[in-house]
N, C-alpha and C positions, 0 to 999 in steps of 0.2 A: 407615438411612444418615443420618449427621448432616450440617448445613450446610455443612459442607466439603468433606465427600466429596460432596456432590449438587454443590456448586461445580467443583471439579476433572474430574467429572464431564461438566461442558460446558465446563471447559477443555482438554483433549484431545482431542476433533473440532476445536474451534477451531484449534489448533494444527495441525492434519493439514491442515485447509482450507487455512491460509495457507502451509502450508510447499508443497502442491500449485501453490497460485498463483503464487506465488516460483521455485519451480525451474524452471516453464512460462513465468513474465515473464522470469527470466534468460538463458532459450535463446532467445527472441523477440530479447532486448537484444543479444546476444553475435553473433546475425545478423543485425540491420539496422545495427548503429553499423561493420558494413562496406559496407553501401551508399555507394557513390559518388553517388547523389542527393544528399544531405546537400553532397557541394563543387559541386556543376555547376548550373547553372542551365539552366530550360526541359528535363531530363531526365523522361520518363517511367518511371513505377516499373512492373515486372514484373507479372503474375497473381499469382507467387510472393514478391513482393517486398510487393506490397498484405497478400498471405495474413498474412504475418508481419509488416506494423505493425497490422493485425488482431488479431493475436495478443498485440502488446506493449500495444495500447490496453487491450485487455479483460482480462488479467492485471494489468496495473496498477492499472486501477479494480477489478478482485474483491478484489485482495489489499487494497487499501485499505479499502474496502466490509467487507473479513471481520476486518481489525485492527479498525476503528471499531464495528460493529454485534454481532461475538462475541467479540474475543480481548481485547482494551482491557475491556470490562462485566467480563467473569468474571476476570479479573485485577484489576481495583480490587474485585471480589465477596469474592476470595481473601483479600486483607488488609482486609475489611471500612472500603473506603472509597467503595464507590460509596451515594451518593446517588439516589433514583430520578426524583426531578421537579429534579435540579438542571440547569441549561443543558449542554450537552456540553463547550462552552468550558471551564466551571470542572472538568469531568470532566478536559479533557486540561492546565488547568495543575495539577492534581493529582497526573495522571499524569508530568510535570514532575518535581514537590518530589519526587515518589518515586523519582524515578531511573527511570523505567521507560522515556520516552520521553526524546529530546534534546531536544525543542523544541516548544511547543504551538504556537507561533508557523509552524514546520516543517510544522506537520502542517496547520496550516490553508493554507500555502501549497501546498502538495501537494495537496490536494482543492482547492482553486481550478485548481488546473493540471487535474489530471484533471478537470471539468467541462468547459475550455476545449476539451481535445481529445478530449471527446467529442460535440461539434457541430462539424455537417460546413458549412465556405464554398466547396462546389463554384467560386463566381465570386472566392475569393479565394486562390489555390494557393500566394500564399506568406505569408499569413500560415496557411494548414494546416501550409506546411513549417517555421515557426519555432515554431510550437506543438509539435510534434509532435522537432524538433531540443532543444527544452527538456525535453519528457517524456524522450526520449532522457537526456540528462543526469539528471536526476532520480531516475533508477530505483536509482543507486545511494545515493541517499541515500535514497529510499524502503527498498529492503533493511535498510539499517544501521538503520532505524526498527523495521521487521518480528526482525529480529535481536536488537535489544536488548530489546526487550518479550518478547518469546520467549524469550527467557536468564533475564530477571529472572524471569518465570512457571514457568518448569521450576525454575529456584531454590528458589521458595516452596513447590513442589510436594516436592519432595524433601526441605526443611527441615519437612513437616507429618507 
């Protein structure tokens, strides 16, 4: 097996990872951004209402976690542009010039956001609820990030 097929190789789990994460964060999204929490104030959220921003937080962060750490590496691997000791920054405006991502700038405020809501301020419920009403928004541009690196990679894939 040559370099690129051993490449390719770990680009397809990857892609199956995220596209699992994805379809699991979208059904999370498609059922909390109807919760009526989000307009009312001093509302308590359900067992099943927790379950699934449960579900949107940790979808969110895996799929991010699996673009950044497997599917982002073995895609700049693919076109022979990752770097191994270079900062991740220059990896994602890399990722950038190549079309593969919209915005490094994007992507690093995405993982600031997914950090924010994944610390709990039990004594501070609304600033959980505007963290968490932001992640809400966010998910679809987090998608449209997962989407387009995911397009460009199966591209490569089928152009080798």
């Amino acid at each position: 097996m040559n370099k690129q097929e051993v490449i390719v190789c770990k680009l397809q789990p990857a892609l199956a990872e995220c596209e699992q994460h994805q379809r699991r964060l979208y059904l999370a999204w498609g059922e909390a951004k109807t919760f009526s929490y989000w307009m009312s104030d001093g509302e308590e959220l359900s067992d099943d209402q927790v379950r699934t921003l449960d579900q949107l937080l940790f979808r969110f962060g895996k799929l991010q976690d699996a673009i950044g750490t497997r599917l982002l590496p073995a895609t700049l691997q693919l076109v022979e542009e990752w770097q191994e000791n270079e900062p991740f920054l220059d990896k994602l405006n890399r990722a950038e010039k190549l079309g593969m991502l919209p915005s490094a700038r994007q992507w690093q405020m995405l993982r600031e956001l997914r950090n924010q809501t994944a610390h709990e301020y039990p004594d501070q419920p609304e600033r959980v609820k505007a963290n968490l009403r932001r992640l809400l928004e966010q998910v679809p541009i987090l998608e449209a990030v997962y989407r387009q690196l995911a397009d460009w990679a199966r591209e490569r894939i089928q152009a080798k």
